[in-house]
C-alpha angles and dihedrals in degrees: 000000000000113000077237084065095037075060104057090040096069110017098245106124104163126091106264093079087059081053083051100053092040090059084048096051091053100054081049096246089125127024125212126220132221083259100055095257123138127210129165127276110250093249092046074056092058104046113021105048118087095217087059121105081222097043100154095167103104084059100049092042092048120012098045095019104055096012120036102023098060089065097058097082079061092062109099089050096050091052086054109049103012097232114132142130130285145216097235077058091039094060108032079086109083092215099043084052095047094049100055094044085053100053091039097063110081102037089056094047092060088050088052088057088055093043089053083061099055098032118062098206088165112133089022114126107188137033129192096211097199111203083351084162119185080014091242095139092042086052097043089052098041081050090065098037127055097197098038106108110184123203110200126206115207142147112278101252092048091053088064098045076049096060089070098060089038098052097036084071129089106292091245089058094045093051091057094050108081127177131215116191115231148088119264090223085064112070111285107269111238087242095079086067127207132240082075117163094214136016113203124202116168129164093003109084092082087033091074135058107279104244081066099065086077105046084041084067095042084055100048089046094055086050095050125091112231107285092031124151125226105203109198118186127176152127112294150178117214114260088258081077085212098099165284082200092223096044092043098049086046094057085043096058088035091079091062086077087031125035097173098035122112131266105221145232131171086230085058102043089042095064093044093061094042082054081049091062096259118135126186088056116179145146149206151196110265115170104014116255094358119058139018141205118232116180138184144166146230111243110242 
């Protein structure tokens, strides 16, 4: 498009959107043509557009956007004095929590997809989903495989904003997704179960303070049949601690939501779920640059 056309799209026709696209244009997130047209970077493809697989824009439009950005003025204060907000606050609010379970879905979804490549959860039949918010990975991964049943813990509002995704599935998806009220920092209800096949924690590891993550993996391993896999996915810097530079900046702005949570590295998961009791320990790039799989058993 034309930025005339860009104009007439949205109605802006003063020149501050040219100022916009040109500052697009410059972080490489549109390129423009000889002929003064503009079309989306392949990655901007990729991402920002909602008919895309990978389609991140609702979390970067309202989770970061209306949610996560606005503390970051609040930064130098949180690093001094280590007051900030926190999830179990964040999400006593209906519409906070539903917010956030809403702008987290697809994306997840799209990460399922990749977790389903590098985890052969073929012949499991049950899976413990920890903070699997909106349910996206636990439906992802019932979707693929017939026998697997997932049992999700979440806070209770987000449980109900939960119920929407869930039901909206197949009804032989959504009777296999079951939610248990509750917050993983409290002691594990008996509802979740235990002789799972698979405990999956992903993106909770850096959304607690940071003397849980172990006793969250003590936890998932108690719950675990011999033989049993603890999936752990979240966002990471290498264990140079020196980049990479995303998933660095997100752990950064996450402690705005949480001031005594963990910044985390495969080398250092990795060694709090060996002291759990878990062996084959190993990890894994996810998203690239941002995130990172770290997996162990229990031994049988």
């Amino acid at each position: 498009a034309t930025i005339q056309e860009l104009q007439k799209a949205t109605g802006v026709a003063a020149p501050r959107l040219q100022t916009l696209v040109t500052a697009l244009a410059a972080v490489g997130a549109l390129r423009r043509s000889g002929a003064g047209r503009y079309t989306p970077s392949p990655n901007a493809a990729r991402y920002l557009v909602r008919s895309s697989r990978q389609f991140y824009g609702d979390y970067l439009r309202m989770q970061i956007g209306r949610q996560f950005y606005q503390h970051m003025g609040g930064l130098p204060e949180v690093m001094k004095t280590g007051k900030a907000v926190d999830y179990a606050t964040l999400f006593s609010d209906p519409a906070e929590a539903d917010l956030y379970t809403r702008a987290q879905h697809n994306g997840s979804l799209a990460t399922a997809r990749q977790l389903c490549k590098w985890v052969d959860f073929s012949g499991m039949g049950s899976m413990l989903d920890i903070g699997g918010g909106s349910g996206a990975f636990s439906i992802v991964i019932c979707q693929k495989n017939p026998a697997m049943r997932a049992v999700v813990l979440e806070f209770p509002e987000v449980c109900k904003s939960a119920a929407a995704f869930v039901n909206a599935e197949p009804r032989e998806v959504a009777e296999r997704i079951t939610y248990v009220p509750g917050s993983c920092l409290d002691p594990w209800p008996a509802e979740l179960g235990s002789g799972h096949d698979a405990v999956l924690i992903s993106y909770v590891s850096e959304s607690v303070p940071a003397p849980a993550v172990p006793e969250l993996y003590k936890a998932a391993f108690q719950r675990l049949k011999p033989g049993g896999v603890l999936i752990v996915h979240s966002f990471m810097v290498d264990d140079s601690l020196d980049g990479p530079e995303l998933g660095a900046l997100w752990s950064l702005q996450h402690v705005a939501v949480n001031a005594e949570g963990l910044g985390l590295a495969p080398g250092a998961v990795s060694q709090m779920m060996r002291g759990a009791g878990f062996a084959e320990v190993s990890h894994r790039d996810m998203i690239g640059g941002m995130t990172k799989l770290v997996l162990g058993r229990r031994p049988a």
